[in-house]
N, C-alpha and C positions, 0 to 999 in steps of 0.2 A: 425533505426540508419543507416546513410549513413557508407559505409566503406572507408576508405583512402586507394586508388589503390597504391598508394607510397609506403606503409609499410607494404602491406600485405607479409606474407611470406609463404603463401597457393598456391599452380600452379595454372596458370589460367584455366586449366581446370576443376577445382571445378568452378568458375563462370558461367560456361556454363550451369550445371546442373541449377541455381538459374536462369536460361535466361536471363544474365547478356548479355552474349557472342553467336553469333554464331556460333559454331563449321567449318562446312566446311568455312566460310569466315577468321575465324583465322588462323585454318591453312593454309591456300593458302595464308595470309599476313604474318605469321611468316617463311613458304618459299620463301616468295620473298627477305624478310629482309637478311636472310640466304645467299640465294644465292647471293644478291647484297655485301653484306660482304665478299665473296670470293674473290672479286677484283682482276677476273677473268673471263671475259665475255664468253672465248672459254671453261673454266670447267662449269663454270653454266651453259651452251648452254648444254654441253654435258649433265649436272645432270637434267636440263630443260625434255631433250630428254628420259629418261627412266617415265619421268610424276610420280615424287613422291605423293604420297596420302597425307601426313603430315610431319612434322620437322626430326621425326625418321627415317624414310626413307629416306630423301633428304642427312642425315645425314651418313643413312647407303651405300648410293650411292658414297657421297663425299669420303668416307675415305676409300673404296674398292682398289684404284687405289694407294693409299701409302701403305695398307698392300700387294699387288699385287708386289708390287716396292720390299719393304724389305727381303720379301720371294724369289723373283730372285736373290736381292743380295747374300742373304743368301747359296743359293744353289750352285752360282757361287763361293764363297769363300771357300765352302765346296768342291767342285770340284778340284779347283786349290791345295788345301791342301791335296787332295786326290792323284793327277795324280801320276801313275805308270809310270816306264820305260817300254823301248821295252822287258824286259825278264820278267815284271811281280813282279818286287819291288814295293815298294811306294818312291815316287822322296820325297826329305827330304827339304826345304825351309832354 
């Protein structure tokens, strides 16, 4: 029984196992695809440069630099809501 790739709702990495697929060449095309979707040449250059293994990584590369981003803000609004005066109060906004 051929399968319809259309409607499957199985990951492709069960096909790989059947040697439908082969592994290292998918994912090195599911990170291309990836990376060309960022529609961002100098981020992919960068996510490019740490040479992700598969999708997961490429993924966990991409999304390093916006949790990195929200946590400085974070710290910084914690800061300013923080600052003391010169005697050692908390300055009140």
């Amino acid at each position: 029984m051929k399968e319809d790739w259309g409607v499957t709702t199985e990951p492709p990495r069960r096909h790989t196992k059947a040697g439908c697929l082969d592994l290292p060449k998918f994912e090195s095309i599911s990170c291309d695809y990836f990376l060309y979707a960022l529609a961002d040449p100098d981020f992919a250059l960068k996510v490019r440069e740490r040479h992700p293994e598969d999708l997961d990584f490429a993924l966990l590369i991409a999304l390093q630099p916006e949790v990195w981003t929200k946590d400085v803000d974070r710290l910084r609004g914690e800061r300013t809501q923080g600052e003391r005066t010169q005697d050692g109060k908390r300055k009140v906004k």
